[in-house]
MIDOSE-1310 file (N, C-alpha, C; in nm, 2 decimals, decimal comma, always signed):
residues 143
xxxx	-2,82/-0,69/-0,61/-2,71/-0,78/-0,63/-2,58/-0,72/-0,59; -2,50/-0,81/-0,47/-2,39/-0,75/-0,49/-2,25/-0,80/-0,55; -2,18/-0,71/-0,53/-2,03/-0,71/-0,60/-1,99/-0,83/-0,52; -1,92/-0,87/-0,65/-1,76/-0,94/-0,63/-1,65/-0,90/-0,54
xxxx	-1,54/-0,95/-0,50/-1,47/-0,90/-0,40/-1,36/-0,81/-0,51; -1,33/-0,93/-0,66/-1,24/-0,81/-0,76/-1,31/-0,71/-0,85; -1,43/-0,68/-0,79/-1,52/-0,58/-0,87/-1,50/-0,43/-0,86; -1,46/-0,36/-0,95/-1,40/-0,22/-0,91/-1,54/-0,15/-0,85
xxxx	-1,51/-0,02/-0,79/-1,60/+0,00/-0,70/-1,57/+0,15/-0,74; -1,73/+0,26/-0,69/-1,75/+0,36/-0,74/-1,64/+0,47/-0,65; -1,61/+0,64/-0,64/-1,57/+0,67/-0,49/-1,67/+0,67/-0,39; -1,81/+0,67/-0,40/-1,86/+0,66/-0,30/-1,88/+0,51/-0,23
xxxx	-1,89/+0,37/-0,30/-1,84/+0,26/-0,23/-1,69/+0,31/-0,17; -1,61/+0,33/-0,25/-1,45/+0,34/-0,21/-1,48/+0,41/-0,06; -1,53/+0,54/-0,07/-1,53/+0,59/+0,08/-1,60/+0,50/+0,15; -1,73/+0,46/+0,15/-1,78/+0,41/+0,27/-1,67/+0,27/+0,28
xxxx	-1,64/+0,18/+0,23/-1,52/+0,10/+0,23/-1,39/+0,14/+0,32; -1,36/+0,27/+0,28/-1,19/+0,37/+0,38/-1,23/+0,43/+0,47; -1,36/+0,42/+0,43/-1,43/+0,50/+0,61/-1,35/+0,68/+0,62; -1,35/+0,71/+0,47/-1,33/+0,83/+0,48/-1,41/+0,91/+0,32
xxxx	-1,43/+1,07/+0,39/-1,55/+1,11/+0,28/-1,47/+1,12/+0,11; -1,55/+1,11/+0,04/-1,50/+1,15/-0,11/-1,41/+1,23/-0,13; -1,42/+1,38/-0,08/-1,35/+1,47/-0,14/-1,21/+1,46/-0,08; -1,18/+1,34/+0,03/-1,09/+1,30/+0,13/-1,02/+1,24/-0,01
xxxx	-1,07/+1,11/-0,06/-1,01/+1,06/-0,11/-0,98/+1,13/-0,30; -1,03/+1,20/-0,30/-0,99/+1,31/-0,43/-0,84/+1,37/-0,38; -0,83/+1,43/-0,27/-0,75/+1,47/-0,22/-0,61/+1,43/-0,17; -0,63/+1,29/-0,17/-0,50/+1,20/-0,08/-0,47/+1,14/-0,27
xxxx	-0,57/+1,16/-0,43/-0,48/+1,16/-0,54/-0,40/+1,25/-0,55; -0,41/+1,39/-0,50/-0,33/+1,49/-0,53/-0,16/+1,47/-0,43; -0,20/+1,38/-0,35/-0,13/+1,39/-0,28/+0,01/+1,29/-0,27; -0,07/+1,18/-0,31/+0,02/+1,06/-0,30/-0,02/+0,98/-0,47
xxxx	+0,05/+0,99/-0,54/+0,10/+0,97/-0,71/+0,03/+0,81/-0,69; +0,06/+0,75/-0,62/+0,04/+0,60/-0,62/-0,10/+0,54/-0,58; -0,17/+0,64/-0,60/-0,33/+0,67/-0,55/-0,38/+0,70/-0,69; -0,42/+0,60/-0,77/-0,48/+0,64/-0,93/-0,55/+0,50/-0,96
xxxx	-0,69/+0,60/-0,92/-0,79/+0,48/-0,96/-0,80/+0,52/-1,08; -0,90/+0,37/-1,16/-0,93/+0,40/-1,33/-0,99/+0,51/-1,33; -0,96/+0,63/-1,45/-1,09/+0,72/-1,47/-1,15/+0,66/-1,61; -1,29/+0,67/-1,64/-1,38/+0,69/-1,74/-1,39/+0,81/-1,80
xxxx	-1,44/+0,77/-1,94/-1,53/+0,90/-1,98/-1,54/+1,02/-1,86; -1,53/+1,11/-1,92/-1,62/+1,21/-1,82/-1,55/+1,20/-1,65; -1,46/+1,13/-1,67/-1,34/+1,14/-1,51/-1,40/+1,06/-1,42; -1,49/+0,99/-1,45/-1,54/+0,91/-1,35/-1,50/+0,83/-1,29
xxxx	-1,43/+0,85/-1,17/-1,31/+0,74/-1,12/-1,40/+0,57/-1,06; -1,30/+0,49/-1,07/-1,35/+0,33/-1,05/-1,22/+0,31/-0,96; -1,25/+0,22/-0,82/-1,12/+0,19/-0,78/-1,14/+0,02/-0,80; -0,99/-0,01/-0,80/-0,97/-0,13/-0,77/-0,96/-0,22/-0,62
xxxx	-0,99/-0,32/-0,61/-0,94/-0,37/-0,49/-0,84/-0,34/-0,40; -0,73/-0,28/-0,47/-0,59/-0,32/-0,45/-0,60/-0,15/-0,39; -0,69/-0,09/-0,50/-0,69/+0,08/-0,45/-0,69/+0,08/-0,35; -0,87/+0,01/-0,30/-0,90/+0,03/-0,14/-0,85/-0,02/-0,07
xxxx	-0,71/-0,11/-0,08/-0,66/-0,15/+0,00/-0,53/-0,02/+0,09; -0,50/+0,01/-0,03/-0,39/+0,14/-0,04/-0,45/+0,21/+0,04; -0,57/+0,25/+0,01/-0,67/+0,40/+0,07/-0,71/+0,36/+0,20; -0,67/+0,24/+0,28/-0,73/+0,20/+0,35/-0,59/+0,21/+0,46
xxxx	-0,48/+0,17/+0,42/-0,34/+0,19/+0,47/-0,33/+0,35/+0,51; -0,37/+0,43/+0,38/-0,33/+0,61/+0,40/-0,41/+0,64/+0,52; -0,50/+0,57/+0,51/-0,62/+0,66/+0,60/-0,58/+0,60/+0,77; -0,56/+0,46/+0,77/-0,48/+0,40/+0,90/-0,33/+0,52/+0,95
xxxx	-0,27/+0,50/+0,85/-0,17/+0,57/+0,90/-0,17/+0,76/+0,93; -0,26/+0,80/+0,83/-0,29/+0,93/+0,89/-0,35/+0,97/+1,01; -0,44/+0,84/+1,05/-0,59/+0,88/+1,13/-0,55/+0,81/+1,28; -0,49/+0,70/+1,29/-0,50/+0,61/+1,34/-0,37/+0,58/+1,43
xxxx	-0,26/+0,63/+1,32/-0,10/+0,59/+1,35/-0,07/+0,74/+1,37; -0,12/+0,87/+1,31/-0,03/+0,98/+1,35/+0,08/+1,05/+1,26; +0,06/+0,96/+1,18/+0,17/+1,04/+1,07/+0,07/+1,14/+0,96; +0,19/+1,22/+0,96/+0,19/+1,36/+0,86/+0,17/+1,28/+0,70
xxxx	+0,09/+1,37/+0,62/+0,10/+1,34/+0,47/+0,25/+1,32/+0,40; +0,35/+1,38/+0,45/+0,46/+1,37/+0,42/+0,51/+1,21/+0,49; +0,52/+1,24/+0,62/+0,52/+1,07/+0,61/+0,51/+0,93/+0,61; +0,40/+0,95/+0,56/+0,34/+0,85/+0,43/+0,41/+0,84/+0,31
xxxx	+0,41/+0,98/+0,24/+0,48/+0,96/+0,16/+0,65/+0,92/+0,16; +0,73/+0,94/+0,26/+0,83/+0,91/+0,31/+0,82/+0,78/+0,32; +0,73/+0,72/+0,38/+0,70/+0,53/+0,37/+0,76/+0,48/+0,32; +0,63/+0,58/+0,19/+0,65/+0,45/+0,06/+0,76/+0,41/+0,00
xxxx	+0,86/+0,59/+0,01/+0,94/+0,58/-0,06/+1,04/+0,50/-0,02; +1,06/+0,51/+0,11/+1,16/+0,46/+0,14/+1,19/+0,26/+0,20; +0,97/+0,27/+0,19/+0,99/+0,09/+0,19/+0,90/+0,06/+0,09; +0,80/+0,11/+0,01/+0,77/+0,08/-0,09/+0,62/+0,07/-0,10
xxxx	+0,55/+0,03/-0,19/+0,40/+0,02/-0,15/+0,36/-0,10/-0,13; +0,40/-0,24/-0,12/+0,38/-0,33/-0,06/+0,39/-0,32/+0,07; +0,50/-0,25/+0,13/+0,51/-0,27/+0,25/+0,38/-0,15/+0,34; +0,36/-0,05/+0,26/+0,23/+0,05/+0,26/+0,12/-0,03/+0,27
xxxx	+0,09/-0,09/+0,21/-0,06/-0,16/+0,18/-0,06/-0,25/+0,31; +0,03/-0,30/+0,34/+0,04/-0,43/+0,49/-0,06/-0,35/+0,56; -0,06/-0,19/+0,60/-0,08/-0,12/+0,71/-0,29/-0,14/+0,64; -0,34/-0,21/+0,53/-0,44/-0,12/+0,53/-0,52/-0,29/+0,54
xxxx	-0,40/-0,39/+0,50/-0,49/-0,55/+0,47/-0,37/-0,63/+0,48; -0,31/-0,63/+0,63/-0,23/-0,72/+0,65/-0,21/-0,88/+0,61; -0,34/-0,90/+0,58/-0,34/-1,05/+0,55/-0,30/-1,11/+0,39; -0,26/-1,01/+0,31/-0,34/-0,99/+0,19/-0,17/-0,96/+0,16
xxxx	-0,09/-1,09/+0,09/+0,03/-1,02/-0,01/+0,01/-0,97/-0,13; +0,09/-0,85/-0,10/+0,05/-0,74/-0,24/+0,20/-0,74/-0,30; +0,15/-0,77/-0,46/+0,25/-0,77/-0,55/+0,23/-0,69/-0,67; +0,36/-0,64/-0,75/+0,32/-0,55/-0,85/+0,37/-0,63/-0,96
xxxx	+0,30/-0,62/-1,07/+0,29/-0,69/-1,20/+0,40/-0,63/-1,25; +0,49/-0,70/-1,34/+0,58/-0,63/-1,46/+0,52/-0,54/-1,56; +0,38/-0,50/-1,60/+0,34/-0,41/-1,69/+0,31/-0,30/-1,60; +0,28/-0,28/-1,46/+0,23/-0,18/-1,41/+0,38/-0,16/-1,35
xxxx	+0,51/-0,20/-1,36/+0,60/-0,16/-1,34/+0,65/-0,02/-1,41; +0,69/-0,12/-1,54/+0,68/-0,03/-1,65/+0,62/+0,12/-1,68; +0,46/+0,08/-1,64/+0,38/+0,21/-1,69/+0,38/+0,28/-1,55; +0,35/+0,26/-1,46/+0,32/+0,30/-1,34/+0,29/+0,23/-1,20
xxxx	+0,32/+0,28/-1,07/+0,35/+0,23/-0,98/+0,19/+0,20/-0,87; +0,08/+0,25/-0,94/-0,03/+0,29/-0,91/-0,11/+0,16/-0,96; -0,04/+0,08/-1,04/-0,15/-0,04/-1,07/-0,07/-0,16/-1,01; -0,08/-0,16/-0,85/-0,07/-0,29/-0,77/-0,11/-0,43/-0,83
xxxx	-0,12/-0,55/-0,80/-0,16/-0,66/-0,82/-0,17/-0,73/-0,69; -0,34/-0,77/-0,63/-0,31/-0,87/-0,49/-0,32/-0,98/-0,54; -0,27/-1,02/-0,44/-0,25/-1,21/-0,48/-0,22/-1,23/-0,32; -0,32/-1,34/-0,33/-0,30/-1,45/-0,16/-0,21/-1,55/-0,20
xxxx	-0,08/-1,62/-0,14/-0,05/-1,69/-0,20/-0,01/-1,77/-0,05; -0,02/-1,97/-0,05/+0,01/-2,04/+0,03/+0,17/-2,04/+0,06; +0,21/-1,96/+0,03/+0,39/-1,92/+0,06/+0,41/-1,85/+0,15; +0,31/-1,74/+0,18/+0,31/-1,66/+0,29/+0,42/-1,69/+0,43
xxxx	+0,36/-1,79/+0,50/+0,45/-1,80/+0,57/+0,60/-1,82/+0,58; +0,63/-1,90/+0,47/+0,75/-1,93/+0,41/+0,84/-1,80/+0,40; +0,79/-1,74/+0,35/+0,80/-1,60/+0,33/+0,86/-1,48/+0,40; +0,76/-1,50/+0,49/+0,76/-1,45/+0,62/+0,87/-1,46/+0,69
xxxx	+0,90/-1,63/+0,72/+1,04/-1,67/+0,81/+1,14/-1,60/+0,73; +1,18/-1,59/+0,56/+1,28/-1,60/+0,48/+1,34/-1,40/+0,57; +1,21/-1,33/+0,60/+1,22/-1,19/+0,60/+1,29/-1,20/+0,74; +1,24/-1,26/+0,79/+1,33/-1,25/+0,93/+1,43/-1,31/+0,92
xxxx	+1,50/-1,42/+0,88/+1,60/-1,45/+0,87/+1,70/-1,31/+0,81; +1,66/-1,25/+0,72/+1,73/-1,12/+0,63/+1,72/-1,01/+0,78; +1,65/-1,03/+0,81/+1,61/-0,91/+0,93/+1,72/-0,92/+1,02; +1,74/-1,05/+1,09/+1,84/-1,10/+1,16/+1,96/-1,02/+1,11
xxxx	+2,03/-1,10/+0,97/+2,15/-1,09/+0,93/+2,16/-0,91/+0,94; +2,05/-0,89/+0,88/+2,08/-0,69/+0,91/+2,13/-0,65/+1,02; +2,07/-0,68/+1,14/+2,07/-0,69/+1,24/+2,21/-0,70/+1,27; +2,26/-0,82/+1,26/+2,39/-0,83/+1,29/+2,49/-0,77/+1,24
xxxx	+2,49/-0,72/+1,11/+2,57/-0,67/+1,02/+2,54/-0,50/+1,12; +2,42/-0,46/+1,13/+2,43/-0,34/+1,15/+2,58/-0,36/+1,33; +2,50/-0,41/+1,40/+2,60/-0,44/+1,51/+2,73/-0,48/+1,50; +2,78/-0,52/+1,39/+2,96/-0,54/+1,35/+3,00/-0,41/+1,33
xxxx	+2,89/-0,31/+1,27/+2,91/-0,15/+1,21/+2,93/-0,11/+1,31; +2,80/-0,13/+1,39/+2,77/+0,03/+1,51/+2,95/-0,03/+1,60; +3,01/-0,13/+1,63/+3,09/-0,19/+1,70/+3,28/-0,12/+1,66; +3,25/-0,15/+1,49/+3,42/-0,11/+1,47/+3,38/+0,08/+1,43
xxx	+3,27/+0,08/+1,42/+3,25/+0,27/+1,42/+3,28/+0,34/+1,59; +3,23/+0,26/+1,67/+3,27/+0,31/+1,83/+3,42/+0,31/+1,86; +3,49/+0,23/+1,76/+3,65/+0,25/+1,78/+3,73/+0,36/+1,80
């Protein structure tokens, strides 16, 4: 019988899923705080959907894109873990709940939502205005 798509999953699904080995993904916990699947009893870690999505971004952008562990973590910090996770399930808007705010930054929430596009244009419009704003700077700074 198999799993659900919101069905938490063992590390050895989680790796064959990240397409990277176990002790890989033991290792990218130590590394990156926002990497914290459920433990059980006995430490037995469970990830969530949302994990493998994350773990699926780390592993893209380490493997794939070239960047250093450091930055990754530079990413996040400085665009956040939504914009992290794009890199692992672009299709897939990732939001974080008001209680995993609170407690921690490690319990994402996905959600598909029919706004997406809408969305999308609203970011480029802000993109633009930056855009422009940066170019009025770079302009009266050359003075």
């Amino acid at each position: 019988m198999a799993k659900g798509p919101d069905a938490f999953r063992t590390i050895s699904e989680a790796a064959e899923a990240v397409g990277a080995p176990q002790h890989v993904l033991r290792f990218w916990e130590t590394k990156f705080p926002f990497v914290a699947p459920v433990k059980r009893a006995g430490g037995r870690r469970f990830y969530r959907p949302q994990d493998i999505v994350v773990l699926k971004a780390i592993r893209r952008l380490l493997h794939d894109e070239g960047l250093t562990i450091k930055g990754v973590q530079r990413l996040h910090k400085d665009q956040g873990l939504a914009r992290l996770a794009a890199y692992g399930d672009p299709d897939t808007a990732f939001q974080m709940d008001a209680e995993s705010k609170a407690t921690s930054a490690a319990a994402p929430r996905l959600a598909t939502t029919p706004e997406t596009p809408r969305v999308d244009g609203d970011l480029r419009a802000v993109l633009a205005d930056l855009e422009s704003a940066r170019a009025r700077l770079d302009a009266v700074l050359a003075r």
